[in-house]
N, C-alpha and C positions, 0 to 999 in steps of 0.2 A: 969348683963345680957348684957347689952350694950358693953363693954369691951371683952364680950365672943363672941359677933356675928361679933365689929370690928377685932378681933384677928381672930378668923374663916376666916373671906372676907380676910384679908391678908394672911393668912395661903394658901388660895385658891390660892389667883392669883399668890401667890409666885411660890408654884407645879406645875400649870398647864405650860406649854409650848406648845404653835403651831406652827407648821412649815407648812408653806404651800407650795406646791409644786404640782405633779401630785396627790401627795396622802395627805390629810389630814393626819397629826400625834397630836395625844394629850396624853401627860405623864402626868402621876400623880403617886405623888410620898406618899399623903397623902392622910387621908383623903379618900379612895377610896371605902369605904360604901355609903358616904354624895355625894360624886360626881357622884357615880355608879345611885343611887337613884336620883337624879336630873337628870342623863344623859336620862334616862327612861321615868319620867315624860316630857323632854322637847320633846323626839321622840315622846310620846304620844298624847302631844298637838300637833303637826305638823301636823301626821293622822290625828288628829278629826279634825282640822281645814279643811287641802285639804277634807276629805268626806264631809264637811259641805258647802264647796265653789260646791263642783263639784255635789250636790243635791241642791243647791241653783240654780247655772247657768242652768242645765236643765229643774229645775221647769221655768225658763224665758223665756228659748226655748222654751218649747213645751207649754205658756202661747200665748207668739207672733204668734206662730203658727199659733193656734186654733183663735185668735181674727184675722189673716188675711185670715182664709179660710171664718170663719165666719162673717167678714164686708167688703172685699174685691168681687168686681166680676168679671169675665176673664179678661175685657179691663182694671184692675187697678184700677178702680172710686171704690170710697166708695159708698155703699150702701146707698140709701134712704128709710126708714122705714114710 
């Protein structure tokens, strides 16, 4: 098993080629179910992650918000209760 997943990661990195330039280029030459299938999965985490950042940061906004409309008064000073 070991021997099949080191042969595999070689097999990978050997295929893949990137060129960078104006355009991203990625060849594969093998392999191209196992990579297609990864390529997928890793755009997938990408989305969930930015949707999960950018519902995080607005739940903070509109937290800060509400606790400076709510403890703040016109001149700035906090509130004394």
């Amino acid at each position: 098993m070991i021997r099949y997943l080191a042969k595999l990661t070689k097999n990978l990195a050997d295929v893949m080629s990137v060129t960078l330039g104006c355009i991203l280029q990625l060849v594969i030459n093998k392999q191209k179910p196992f990579v297609r299938f990864g390529m997928m999965h890793l755009m997938a985490t990408n989305i969930c992650v930015l949707i999960v950042t950018a519902v995080m940061e607005t739940n903070e906004d509109y937290r800060q918000q509400n606790y400076i409309a709510n403890n703040m008064t016109t001149a700035g000073d906090i509130k004394i209760h």
